[in-house]
C-alpha positions as CSV (number, residue, x, y, z in Angstrom):
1,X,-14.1,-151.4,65.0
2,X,-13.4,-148.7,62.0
3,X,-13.7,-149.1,58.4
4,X,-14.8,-151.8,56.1
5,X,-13.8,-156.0,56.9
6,X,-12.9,-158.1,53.9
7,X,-15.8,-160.0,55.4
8,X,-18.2,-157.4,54.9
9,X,-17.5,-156.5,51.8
10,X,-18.4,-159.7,50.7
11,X,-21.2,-159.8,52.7
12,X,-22.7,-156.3,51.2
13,X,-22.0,-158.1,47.4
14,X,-24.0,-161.3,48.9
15,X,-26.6,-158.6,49.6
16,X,-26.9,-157.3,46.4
17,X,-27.4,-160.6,44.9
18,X,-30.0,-161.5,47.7
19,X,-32.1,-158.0,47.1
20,X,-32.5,-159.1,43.2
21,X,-34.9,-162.3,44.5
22,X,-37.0,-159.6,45.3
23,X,-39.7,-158.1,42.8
24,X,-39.4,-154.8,41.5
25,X,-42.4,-152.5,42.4
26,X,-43.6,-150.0,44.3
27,X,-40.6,-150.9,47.3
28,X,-37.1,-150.9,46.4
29,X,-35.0,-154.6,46.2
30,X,-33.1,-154.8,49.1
31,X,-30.7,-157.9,50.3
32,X,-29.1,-158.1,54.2
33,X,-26.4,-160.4,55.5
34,X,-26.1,-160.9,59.4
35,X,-22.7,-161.7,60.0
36,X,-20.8,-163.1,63.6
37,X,-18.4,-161.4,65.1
38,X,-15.7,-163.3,63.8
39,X,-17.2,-162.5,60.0
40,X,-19.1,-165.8,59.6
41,X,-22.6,-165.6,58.1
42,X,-25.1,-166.3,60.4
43,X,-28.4,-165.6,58.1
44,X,-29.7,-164.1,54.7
45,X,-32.4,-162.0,54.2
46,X,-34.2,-160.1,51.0
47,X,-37.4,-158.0,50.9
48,X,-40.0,-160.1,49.1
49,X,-42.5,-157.3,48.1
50,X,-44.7,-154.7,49.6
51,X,-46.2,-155.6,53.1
52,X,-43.6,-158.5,53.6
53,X,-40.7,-157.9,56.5
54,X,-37.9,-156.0,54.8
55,X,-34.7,-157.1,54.6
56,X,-33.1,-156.8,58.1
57,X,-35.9,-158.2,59.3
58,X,-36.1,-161.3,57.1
59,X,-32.8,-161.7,58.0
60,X,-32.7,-161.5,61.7
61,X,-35.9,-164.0,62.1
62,X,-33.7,-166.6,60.8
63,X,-30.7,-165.9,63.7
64,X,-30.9,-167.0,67.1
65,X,-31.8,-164.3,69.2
66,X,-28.8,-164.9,71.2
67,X,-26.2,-165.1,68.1
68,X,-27.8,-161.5,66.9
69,X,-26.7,-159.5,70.2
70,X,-23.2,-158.0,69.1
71,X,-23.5,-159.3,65.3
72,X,-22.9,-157.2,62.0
73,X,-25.7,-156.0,59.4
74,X,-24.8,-155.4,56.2
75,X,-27.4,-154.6,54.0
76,X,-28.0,-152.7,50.8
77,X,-30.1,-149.6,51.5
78,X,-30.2,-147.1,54.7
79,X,-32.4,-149.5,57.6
80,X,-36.0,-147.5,57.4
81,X,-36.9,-145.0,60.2
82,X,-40.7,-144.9,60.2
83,X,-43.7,-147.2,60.3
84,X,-45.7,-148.4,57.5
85,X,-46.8,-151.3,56.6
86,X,-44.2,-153.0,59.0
87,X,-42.4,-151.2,61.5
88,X,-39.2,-149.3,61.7
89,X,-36.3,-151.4,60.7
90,X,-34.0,-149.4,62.4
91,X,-36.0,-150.3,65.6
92,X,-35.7,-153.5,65.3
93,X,-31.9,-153.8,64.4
94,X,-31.5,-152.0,67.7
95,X,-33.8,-154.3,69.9
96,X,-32.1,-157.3,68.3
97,X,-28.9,-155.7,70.1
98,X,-27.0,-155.6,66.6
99,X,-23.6,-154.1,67.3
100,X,-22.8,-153.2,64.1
101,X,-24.5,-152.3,60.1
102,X,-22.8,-151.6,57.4
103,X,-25.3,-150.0,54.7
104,X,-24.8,-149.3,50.9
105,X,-27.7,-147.1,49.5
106,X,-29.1,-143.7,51.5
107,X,-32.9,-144.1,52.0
108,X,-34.4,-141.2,50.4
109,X,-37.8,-140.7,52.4
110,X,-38.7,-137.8,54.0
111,X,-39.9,-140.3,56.7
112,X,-38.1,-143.4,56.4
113,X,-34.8,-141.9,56.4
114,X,-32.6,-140.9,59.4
115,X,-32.1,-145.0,60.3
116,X,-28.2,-144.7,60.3
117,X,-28.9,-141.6,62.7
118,X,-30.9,-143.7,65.0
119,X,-29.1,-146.4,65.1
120,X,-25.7,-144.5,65.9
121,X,-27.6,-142.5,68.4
122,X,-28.6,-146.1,69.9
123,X,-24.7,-147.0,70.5
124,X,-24.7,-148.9,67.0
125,X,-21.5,-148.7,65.0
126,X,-22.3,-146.9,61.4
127,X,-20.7,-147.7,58.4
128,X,-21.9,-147.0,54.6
129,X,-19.8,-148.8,52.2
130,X,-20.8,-149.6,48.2
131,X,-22.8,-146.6,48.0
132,X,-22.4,-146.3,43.8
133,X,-23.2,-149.9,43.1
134,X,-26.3,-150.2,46.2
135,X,-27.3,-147.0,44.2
136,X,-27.1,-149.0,40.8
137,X,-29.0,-151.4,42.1
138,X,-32.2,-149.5,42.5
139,X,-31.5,-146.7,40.2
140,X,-34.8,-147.2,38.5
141,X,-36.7,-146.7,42.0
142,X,-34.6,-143.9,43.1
143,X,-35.4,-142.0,40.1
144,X,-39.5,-142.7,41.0
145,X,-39.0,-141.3,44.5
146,X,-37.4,-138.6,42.7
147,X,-39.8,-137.6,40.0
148,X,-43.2,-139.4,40.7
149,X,-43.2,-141.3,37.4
150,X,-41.3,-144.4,35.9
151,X,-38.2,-143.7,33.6
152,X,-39.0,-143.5,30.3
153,X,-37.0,-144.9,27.1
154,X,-39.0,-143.7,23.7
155,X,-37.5,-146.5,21.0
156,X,-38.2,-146.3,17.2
157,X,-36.6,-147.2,14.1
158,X,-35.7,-145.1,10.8
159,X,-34.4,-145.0,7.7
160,X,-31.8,-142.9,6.5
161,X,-34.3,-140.2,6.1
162,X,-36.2,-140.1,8.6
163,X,-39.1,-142.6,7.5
164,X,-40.5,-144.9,9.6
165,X,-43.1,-146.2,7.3
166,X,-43.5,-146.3,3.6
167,X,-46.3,-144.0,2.1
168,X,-49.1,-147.1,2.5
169,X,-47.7,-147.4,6.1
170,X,-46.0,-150.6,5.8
171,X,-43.0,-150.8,8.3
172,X,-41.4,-154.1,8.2
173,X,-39.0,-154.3,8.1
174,X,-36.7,-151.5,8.3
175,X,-34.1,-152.8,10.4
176,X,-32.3,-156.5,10.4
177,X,-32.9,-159.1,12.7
178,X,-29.4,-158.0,15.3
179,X,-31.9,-154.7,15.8
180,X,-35.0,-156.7,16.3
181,X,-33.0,-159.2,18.6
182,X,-31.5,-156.4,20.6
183,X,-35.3,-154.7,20.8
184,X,-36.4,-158.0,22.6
185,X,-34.1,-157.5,24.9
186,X,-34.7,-154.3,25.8
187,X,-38.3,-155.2,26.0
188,X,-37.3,-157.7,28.8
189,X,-35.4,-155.2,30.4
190,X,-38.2,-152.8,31.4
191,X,-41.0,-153.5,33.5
192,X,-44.0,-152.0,30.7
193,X,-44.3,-151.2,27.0
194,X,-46.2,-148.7,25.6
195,X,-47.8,-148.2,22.2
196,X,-50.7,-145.9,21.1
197,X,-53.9,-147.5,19.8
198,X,-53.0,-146.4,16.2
199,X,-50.3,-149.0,16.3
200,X,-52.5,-151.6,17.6
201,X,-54.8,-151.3,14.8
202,X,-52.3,-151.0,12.1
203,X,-49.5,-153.5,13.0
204,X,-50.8,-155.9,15.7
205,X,-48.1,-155.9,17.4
206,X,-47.7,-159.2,20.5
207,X,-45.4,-156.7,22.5
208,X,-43.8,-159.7,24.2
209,X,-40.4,-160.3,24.6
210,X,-38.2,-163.3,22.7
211,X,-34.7,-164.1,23.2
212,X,-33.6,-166.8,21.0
213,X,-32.8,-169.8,23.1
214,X,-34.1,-168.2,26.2
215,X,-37.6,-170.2,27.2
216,X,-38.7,-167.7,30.5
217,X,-37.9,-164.2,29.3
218,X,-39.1,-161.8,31.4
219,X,-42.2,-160.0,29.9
220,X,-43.0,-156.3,30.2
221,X,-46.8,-155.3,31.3
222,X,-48.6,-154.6,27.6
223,X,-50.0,-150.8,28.0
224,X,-51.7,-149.4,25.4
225,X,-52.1,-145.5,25.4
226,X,-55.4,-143.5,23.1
227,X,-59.3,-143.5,23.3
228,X,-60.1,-145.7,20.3
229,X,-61.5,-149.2,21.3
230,X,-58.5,-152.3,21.3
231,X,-60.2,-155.2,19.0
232,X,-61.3,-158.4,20.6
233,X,-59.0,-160.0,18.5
234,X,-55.7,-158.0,18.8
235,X,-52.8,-159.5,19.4
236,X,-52.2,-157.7,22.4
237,X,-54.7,-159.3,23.9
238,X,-52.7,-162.5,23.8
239,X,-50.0,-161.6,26.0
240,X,-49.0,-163.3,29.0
241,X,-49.3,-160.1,31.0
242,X,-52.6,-158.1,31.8
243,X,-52.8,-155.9,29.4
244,X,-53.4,-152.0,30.4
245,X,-55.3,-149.1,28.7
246,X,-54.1,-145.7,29.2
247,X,-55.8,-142.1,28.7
248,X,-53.7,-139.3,26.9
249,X,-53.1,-137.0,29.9
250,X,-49.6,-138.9,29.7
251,X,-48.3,-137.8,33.0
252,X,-51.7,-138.1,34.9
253,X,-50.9,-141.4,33.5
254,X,-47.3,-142.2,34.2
255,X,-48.2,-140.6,38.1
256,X,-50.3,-143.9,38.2
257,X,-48.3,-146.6,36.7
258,X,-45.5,-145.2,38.9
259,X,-48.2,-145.9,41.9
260,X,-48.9,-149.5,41.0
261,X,-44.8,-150.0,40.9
262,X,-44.0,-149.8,37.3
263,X,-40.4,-148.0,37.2
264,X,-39.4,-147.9,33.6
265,X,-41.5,-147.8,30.9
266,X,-40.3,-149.0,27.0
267,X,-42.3,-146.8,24.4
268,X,-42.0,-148.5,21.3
269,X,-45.6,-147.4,19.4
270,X,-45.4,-144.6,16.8
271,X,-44.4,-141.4,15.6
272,X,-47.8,-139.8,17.3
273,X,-46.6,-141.3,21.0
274,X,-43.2,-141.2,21.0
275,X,-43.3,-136.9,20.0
276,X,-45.8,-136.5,22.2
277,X,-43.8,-138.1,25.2
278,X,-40.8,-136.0,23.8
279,X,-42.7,-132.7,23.2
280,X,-43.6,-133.2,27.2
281,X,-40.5,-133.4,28.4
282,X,-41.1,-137.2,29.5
283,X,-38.6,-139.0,27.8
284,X,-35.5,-139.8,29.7
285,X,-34.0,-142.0,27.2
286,X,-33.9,-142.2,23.2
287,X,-32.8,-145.4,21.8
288,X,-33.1,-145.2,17.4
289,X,-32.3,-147.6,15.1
290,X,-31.0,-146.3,12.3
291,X,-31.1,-148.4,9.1
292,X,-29.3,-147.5,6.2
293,X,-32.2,-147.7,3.4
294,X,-33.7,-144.7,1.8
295,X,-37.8,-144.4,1.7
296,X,-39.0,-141.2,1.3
297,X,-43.0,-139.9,1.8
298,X,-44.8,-138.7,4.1
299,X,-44.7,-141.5,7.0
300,X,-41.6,-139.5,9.4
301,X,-40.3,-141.0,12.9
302,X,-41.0,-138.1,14.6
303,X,-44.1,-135.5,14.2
304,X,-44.5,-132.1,15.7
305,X,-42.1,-131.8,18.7
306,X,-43.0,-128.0,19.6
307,X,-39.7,-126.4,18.2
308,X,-40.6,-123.3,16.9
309,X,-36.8,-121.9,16.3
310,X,-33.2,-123.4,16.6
311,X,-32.8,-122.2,20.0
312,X,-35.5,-124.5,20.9
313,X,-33.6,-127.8,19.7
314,X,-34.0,-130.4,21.8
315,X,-29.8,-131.1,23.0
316,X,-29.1,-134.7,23.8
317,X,-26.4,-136.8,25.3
318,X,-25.3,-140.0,23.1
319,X,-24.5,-142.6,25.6
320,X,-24.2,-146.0,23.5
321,X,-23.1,-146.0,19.4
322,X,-23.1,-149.4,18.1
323,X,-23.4,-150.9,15.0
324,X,-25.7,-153.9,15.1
325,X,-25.5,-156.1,11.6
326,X,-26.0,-153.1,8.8
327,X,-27.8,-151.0,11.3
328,X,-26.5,-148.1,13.7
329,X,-27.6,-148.1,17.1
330,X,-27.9,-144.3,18.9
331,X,-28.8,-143.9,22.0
332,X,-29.3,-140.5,23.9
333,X,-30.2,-139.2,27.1
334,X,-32.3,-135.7,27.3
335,X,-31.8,-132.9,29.7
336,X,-34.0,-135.1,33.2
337,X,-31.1,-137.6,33.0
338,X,-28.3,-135.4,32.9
């Protein structure tokens, strides 16, 4: 059989659907759809987390052996060609006697990829089908196996001239409650948020997420980055995630968040973070609300970035311009996401 069944295309959107169940972490979410020959579905499977059976596999132990000799896999990432903590999946596609998989996403590994190979070079027909939207999917992990580190979004909030505080270091509010609505959300949306410990002590800030009307909004893991001592009675401390310290050696850091499975990190804490992420090169993303009051003073959004002349300017990509209530909503990408 060549080229793509209307059944299996609706199979490999099935899959993507499945793969979300799964947590987000250190292994990618991955979905799988075992389909007859006839394009019925026979089974579902999704990866549940790191040492559970991956997808294929979850999916095959719920077919009859019999049923899976000459059916199709469609699945959402590359089968895996090596042995972890479970064994190859390609293997075990090919010792069900699966005639056919249909696969959206290229694995990346150095040594789990080469399944497709494998499994072609096993008498298995081959197909990859979806390949931008199984990429979408697991963008964020991608860009881990790519760099090391989660993708980082650096968020603050201005005034017209570049304030972020007034001169007794007050800060809200600067923006109007569509901003702050949209923050939450982009709190929810990230697996961590990061502050330094001078924003702890001045602002106490909960670092949860709240969506209006939403009652189990995902929460992002608290992290707070700097060497001076969190108080016993931050707010911080409160949150309904474990809260994390962090050194300044900011990539040391991000290496290790990366290796306990956070992929994107939100830092929302500061002028004195936020440049120093940016004067690293660690910032992927920029997202600045821009409110249109004047303040004036010392307090600015950004501190010393290490441009010395104009040819040092840091050139970004605006990717979203939106007005939210009487604020302006920019955000950029810098030169590692282009």
């Amino acid at each position: 059989m060549s080229g793509i069944t209307a059944a299996e295309r609706a199979a490999m959107a099935r899959a993507r659907e499945l793969a979300l169940r799964g947590p987000r972490g250190i292994n990618p979410q991955v979905g799988a759809v075992i389909l007859a020959a006839d394009g019925r579905m026979l089974a579902e499977g999704w990866h549940r987390g790191a040492g559970t059976a991956h997808a294929e596999v979850d999916a095959l132990s719920r077919v009859n052996p019999a049923q899976a000799r000459g059916a199709t896999a469609v699945v959402t990432l590359e089968p895996c060609n090596h042995t972890g903590r479970t064994g190859p999946c390609a293997a075990a596609l090919l010792s069900a006697g699966i005639g056919r998989v249909v696969y959206g996403a290229a694995d990346p590994g150095e040594a789990s990829s080469g399944g497709s190979t494998r499994l072609a070079e096993g008498g298995v027909d081959v197909h990859r089908h979806g390949e931008h939207e199984a990429d979408a999917l697991i963008a964020d992990w991608l860009f881990v196996q790519r760099t090391g580190r989660p993708r980082v979004t650096v968020k603050w909030a201005q005034s017209l001239d570049g304030r972020a505080a007034a001169a007794d270091g007050t800060s809200q509010w600067i923006t109007g409650p569509q901003a702050r609505a949209d923050v939450h959300r982009e709190r929810s949306a990230h697996d961590a948020i990061a502050v330094g410990t001078g924003t702890v002590l001045a602002d106490d800030p909960r670092l949860t997420a709240r969506i209006e009307g939403v009652d189990d909004v995902p929460q992002p893991i608290p992290i707070v980055f700097g060497e001076r001592a969190i108080p016993a009675d931050a707010a911080v401390r409160q949150h309904p995630r474990e809260l994390r310290t962090a050194g300044h050696e900011l990539e040391r850091e991000l290496f290790a968040l990366a290796a306990s499975g956070i992929q994107t990190l939100y830092v929302e804490g500061g002028p004195t973070l936020a440049s120093a992420f940016i004067r690293a090169g660690l910032a992927d993303r920029l997202t600045v609300y821009l409110a249109p009051t004047l303040i004036g003073g010392p307090r600015t959004a950004l501190d010393d970035l290490g441009v010395e002349t104009i040819d040092e300017q840091r050139r970004l990509t605006v990717t979203r311009l939106e007005q939210l209530g009487n604020d302006l909503l920019v955000e950029a990408t810098t030169e590692s996401e282009q």
